[in-house]
C-alpha positions as CSV (number, residue, x, y, z in Angstrom):
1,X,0.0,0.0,0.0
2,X,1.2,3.5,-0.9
3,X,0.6,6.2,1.6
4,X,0.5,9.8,0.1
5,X,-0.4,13.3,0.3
6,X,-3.4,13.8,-1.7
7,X,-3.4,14.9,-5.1
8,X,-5.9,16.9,-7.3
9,X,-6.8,13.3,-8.9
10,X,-7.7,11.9,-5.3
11,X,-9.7,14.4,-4.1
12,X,-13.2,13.3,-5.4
13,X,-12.7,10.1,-4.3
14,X,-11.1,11.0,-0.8
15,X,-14.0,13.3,0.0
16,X,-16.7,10.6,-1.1
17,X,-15.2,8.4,1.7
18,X,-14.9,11.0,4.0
19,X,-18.9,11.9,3.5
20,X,-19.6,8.3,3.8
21,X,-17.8,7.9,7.0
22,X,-18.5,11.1,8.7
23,X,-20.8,13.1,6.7
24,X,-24.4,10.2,6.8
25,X,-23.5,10.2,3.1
26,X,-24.0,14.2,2.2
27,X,-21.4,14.9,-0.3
28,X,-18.8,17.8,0.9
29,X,-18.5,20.6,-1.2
30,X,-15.6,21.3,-2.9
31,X,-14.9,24.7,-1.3
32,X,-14.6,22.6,2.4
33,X,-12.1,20.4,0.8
34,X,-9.1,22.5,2.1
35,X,-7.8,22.2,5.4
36,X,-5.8,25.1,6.9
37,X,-5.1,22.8,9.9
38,X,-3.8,19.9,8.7
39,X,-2.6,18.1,5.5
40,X,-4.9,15.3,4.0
41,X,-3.4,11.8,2.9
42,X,-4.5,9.2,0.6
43,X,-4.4,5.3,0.9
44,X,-3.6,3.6,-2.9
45,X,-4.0,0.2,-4.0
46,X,-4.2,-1.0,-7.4
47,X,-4.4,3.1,-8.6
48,X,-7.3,3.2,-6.1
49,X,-8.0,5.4,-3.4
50,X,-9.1,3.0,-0.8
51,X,-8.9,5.4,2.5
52,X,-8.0,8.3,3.7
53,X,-6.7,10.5,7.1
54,X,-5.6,13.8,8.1
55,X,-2.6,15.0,9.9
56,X,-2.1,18.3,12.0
57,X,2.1,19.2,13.8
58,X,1.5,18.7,17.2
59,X,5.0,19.9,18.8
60,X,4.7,17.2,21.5
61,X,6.4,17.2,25.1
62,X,8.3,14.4,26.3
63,X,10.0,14.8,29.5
64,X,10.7,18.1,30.2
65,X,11.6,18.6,25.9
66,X,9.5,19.4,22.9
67,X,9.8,17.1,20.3
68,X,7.8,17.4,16.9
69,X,4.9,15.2,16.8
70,X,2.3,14.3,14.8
71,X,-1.7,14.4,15.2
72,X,-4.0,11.6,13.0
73,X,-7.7,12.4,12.6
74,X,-10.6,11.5,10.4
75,X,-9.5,8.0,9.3
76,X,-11.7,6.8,6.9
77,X,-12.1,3.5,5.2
78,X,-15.5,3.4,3.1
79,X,-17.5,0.0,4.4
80,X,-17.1,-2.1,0.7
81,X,-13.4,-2.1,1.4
82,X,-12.9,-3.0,4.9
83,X,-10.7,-6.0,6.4
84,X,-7.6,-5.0,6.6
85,X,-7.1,-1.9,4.2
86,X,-7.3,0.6,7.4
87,X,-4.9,-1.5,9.4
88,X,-2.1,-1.2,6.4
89,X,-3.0,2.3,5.8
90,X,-2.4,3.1,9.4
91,X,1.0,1.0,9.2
92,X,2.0,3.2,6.2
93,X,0.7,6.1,8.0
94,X,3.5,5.6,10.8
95,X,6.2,4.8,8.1
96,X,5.2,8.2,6.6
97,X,5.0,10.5,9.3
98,X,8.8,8.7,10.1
99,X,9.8,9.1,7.3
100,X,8.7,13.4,8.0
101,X,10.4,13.9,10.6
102,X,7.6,13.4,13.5
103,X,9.0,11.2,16.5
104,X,5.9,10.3,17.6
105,X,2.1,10.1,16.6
106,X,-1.0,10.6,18.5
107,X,-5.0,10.2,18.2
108,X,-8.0,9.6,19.9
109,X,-9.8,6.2,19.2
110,X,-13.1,5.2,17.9
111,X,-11.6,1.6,18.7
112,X,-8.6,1.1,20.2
113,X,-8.1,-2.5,19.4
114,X,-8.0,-1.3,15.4
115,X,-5.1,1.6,16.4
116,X,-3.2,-1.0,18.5
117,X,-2.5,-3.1,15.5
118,X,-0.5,-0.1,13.9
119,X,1.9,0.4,17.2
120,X,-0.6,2.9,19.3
121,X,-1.1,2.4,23.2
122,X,-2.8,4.8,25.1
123,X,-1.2,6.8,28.2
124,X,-2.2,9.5,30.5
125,X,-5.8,9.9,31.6
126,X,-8.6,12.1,30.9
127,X,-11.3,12.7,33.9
128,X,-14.0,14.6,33.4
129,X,-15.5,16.8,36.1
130,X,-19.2,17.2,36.6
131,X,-19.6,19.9,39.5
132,X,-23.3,20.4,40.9
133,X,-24.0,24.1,40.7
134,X,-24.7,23.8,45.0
135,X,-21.1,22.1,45.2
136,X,-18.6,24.3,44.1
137,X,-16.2,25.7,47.0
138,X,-16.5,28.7,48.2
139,X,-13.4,30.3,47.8
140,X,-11.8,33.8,47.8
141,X,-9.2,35.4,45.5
142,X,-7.6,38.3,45.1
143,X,-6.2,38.2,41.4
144,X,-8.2,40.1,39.0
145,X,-10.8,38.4,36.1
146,X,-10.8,39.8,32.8
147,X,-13.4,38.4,30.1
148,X,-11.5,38.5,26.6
149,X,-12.8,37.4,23.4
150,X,-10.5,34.8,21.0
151,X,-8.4,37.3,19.3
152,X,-7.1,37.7,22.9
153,X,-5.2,34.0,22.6
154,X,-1.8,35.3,22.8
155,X,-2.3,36.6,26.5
156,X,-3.1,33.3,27.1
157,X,0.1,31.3,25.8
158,X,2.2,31.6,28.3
159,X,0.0,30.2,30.8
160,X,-0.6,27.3,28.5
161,X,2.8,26.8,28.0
162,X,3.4,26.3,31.6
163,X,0.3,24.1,31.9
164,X,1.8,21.7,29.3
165,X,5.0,21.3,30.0
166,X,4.3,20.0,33.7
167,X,2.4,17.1,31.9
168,X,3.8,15.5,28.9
169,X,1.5,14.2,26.2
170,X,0.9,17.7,25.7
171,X,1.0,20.1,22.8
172,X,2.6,23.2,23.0
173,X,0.4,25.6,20.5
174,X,2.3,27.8,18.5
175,X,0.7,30.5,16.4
176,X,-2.9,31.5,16.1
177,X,-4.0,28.6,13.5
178,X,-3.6,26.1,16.7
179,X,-5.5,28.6,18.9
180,X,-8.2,28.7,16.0
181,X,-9.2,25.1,16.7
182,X,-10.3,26.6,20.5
183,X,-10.9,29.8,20.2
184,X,-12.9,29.8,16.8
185,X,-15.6,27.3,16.9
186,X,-18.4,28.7,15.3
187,X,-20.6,30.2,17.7
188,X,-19.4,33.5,20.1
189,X,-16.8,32.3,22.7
190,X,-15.8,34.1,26.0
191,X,-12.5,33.7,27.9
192,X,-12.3,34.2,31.3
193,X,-9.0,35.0,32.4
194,X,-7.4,34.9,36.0
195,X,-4.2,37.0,36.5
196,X,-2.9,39.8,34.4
197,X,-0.1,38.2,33.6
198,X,-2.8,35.7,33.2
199,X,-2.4,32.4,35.8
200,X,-5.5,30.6,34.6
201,X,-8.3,30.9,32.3
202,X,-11.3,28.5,31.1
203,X,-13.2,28.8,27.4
204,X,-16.6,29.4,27.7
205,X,-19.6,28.8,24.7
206,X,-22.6,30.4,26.9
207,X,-25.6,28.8,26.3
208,X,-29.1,30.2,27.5
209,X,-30.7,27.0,29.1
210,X,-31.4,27.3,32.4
211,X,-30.9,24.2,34.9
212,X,-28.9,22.4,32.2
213,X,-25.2,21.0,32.4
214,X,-23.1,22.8,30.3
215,X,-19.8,21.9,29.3
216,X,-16.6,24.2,29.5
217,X,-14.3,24.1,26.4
218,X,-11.0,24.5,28.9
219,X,-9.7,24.4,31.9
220,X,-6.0,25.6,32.1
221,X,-4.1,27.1,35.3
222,X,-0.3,27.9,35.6
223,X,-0.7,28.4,39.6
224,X,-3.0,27.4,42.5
225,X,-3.8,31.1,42.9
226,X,-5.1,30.7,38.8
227,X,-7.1,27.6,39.7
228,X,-8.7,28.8,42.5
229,X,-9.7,32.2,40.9
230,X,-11.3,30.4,37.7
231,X,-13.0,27.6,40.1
232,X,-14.8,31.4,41.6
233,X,-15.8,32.3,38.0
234,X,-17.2,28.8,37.0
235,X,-19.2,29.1,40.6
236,X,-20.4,32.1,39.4
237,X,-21.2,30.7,35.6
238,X,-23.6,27.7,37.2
239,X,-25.9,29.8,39.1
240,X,-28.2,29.1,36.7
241,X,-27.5,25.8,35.7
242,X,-27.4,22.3,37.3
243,X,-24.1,22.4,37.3
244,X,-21.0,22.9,34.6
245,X,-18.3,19.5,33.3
246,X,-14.8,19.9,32.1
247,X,-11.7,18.4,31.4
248,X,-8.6,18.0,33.8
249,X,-5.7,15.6,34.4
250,X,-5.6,12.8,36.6
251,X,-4.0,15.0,39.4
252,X,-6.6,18.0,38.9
253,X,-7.7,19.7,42.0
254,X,-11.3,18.7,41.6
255,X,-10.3,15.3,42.3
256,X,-7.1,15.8,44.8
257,X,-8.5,18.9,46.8
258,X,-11.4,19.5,46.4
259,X,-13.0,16.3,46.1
260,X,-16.9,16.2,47.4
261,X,-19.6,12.8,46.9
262,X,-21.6,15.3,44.8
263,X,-18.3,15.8,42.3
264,X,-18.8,13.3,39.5
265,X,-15.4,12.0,38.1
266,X,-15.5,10.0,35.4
267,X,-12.7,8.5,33.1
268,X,-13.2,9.0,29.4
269,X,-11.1,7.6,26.4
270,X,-7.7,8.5,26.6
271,X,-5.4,9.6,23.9
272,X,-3.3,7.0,22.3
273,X,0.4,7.6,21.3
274,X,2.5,5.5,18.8
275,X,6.9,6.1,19.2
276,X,8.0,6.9,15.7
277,X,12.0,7.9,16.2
278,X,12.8,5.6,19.5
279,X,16.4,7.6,18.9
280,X,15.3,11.1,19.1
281,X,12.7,10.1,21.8
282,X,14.8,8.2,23.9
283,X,17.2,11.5,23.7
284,X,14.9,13.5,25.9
285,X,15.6,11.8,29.2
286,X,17.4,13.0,31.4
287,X,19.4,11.5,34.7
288,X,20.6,12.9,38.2
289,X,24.3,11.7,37.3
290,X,25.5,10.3,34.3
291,X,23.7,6.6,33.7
292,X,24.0,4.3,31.2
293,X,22.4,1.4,29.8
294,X,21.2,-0.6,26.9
295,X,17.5,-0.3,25.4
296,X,15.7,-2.8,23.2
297,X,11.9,-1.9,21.3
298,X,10.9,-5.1,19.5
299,X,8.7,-2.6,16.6
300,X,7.4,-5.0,13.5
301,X,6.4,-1.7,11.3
302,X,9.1,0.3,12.1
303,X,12.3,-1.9,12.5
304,X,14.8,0.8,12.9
305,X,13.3,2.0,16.0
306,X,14.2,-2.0,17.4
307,X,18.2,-1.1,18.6
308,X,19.7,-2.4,20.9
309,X,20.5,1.5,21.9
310,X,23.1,2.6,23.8
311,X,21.8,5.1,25.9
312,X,24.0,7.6,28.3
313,X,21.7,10.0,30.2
314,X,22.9,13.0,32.2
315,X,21.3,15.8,33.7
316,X,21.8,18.5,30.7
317,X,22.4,16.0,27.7
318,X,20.9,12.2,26.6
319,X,23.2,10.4,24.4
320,X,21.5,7.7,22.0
321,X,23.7,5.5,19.8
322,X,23.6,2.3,18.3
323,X,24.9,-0.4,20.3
324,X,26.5,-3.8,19.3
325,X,25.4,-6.3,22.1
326,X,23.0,-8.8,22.0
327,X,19.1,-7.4,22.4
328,X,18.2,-10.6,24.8
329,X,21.0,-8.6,27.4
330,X,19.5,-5.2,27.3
331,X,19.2,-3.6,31.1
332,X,15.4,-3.1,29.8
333,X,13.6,-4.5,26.7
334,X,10.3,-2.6,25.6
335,X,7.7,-3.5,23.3
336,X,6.5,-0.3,20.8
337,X,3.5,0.4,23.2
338,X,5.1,-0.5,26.6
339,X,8.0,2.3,25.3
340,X,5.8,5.0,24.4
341,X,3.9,4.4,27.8
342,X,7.6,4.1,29.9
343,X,9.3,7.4,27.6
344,X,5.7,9.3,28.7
345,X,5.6,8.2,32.2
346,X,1.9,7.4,32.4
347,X,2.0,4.2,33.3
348,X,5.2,4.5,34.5
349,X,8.3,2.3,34.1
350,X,8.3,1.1,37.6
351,X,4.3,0.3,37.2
352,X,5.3,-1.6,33.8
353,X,7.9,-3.6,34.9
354,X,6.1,-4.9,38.1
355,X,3.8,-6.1,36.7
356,X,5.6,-7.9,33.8
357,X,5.1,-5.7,31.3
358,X,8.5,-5.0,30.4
359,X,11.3,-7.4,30.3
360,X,15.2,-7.2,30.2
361,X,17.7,-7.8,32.5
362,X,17.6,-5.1,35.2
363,X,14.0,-2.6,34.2
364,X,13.5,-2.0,37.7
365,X,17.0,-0.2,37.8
366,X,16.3,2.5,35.6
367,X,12.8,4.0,37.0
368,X,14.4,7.0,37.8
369,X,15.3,8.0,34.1
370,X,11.9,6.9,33.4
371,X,9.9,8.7,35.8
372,X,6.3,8.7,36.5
373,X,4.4,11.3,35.4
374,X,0.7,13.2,34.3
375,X,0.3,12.4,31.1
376,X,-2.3,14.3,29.5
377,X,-3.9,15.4,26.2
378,X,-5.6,18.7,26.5
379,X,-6.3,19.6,22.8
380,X,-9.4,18.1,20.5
381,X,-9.1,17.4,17.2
């Protein structure tokens, strides 16, 4: 199967399959065929265009680094040519977004089984946060609100920024297109921001209904002063209401402070990562004093990334090179979705190899270069 950006001759056909899989059938006009988020990619066989998907740079951090990463969305196979053409297109897709420079890939699932088969494994966690309007805390702060439309995004990058890189998994948005996919939705957004410099903020679509549950569009806070202010806004926002839901990471205050019976917390579909570049990602850890050891991923798609790497990590520099010893005798040997989990931190090493997840000679000797951490996925796309 050949993998390909789409050209002139594809797009009829790659917008028939798109309307069949997302569109209940309605053809797509032509002048919604271009994306300015993404690129659009074409599955081939036999000079047909059997399948399709999109892909958006997501600059992705790892660790405490940014490495460039790679979003998939709206894979389509069209029903008279299922049964195995979405699991080689997604193979290709990984080859292809390789072969571009991306180190890793992400996506959310319809069904995660079907992404598995292509390298993905989820990681991090997703709760969201129903909050009866009569439940919120009561709290007081000092730091000023300010309600800013979406052209306002870039007082709100910094706070982001800070958001993100505290839990990998993340995207780091850069320029207003990324912004767009928040901020411009269709319908009149506010944004409530905490701070000036701003310390929190959440994205709100007001909606008339009284005694419904509405749902925020964001939830992001730099400091606990931020959090607390915007918990005071959202108070304010239910009044009306039943009560508001949002998004926040496993560790989220709703759920580690602030935690009542009448707080719903429920786990939805996490994102799903697949490594790419096991090189450049295993390159972004990082060690209290200089440690090395050898690394093995056992990766049927993408064979490069299988090693054994030699791997020297110090506090200010990771050094990744090929290494000549036998794979069996790597210090930790990693299947492609136990090393994505591991390299993310969510589940951790430690978690992994306890419970015999990960093999290799000494895994539990290495959790500290592999720490635990909160991975999560704030953006939708």
């Amino acid at each position: 199967m050949l993998v390909r950006p789409i050209t002139p001759a594809d797009e009829e056909k790659f917008f028939d399959i798109r309307a069949v899989v997302y569109n209940s059938g309605n053809p797509i006009p032509p002048e919604n065929w271009p994306s300015k988020y993404g690129r659009h990619y074409a599955a081939i066989e036999s000079d047909r265009v059997v399948g399709g998907y999109s892909v958006l740079d997501l600059p992705t951090v790892v660790g405490s680094s940014v490495v460039p990463g790679v979003g998939v969305a709206a894979v389509a196979v069209p029903p008279d040519e299922r049964g195995g053409v979405g699991t080689r297109m997604m193979k290709a897709c990984v080859r292809q977004s390789r072969e571009e420079g991306a180190a890793l890939s992400q996506l959310f699932a319809f069904r995660e089984t079907f992404y598995r088969r292509a390298g993905y494994e989820t990681a991090g966690a997703r709760l969201e946060v129903t909050v009866r309007a009569d439940r919120f805390p009561k709290i007081t702060s000092s730091l000023p609100i300010r309600r800013l439309g979406p052209e306002a995004w870039p007082e709100l990058a910094e706070c982001h920024r800070l958001f993100t890189m505290r839990r990998p998994g993340g995207v780091i948005r850069t320029g207003e297109l990324m912004w767009q996919r928040i901020t411009a939705e269709g319908r009149p957004l506010q944004i409530y921001a905490a701070g000036d410099p701003v310390e929190a903020y959440a994205v709100v679509g007001h909606k008339t209904d009284f005694w419904s549950v509405d749902s925020i569009g964001e939830v992001v806070w730099s400091t606990r002063a931020g959090y607390e202010a915007i918990l005071g806004v959202l108070r304010g926002i239910a009044v009306n209401k039943q009560g508001l839901k949002w998004f926040e990471p496993a560790n989220g205050p709703m759920t580690t402070i602030f935690s009542d019976q009448a707080v719903d917390v429920t786990a939805t579909h996490p994102a799903m990562y697949r490594a790419l570049d096991v090189p450049k990602l295993l390159a972004t850890l990082r060690a209290e004093s200089e440690t090395e050891f050898t690394v093995t991923v056992h990766d049927e798609t993408i064979p490069e990334n299988t090693g054994p790497w030699r791997v020297i990590a110090r506090p200010d520099e990771c050094i990744v090179e090929k290494s000549n010893t036998d794979p069996h005798g790597s210090k930790i040997v990693f299947t492609e979705k136990t090393f994505i989990q591991a390299i993310l931190g969510m589940p951790s090493l430690e978690e992994l190899a306890q419970d015999g997840w990960v093999e290799g000679t000494n895994p539990l000797g290495y959790t500290k270069v592999f720490p635990a951490r909160n991975v999560y996925l704030l953006e939708r796309y």
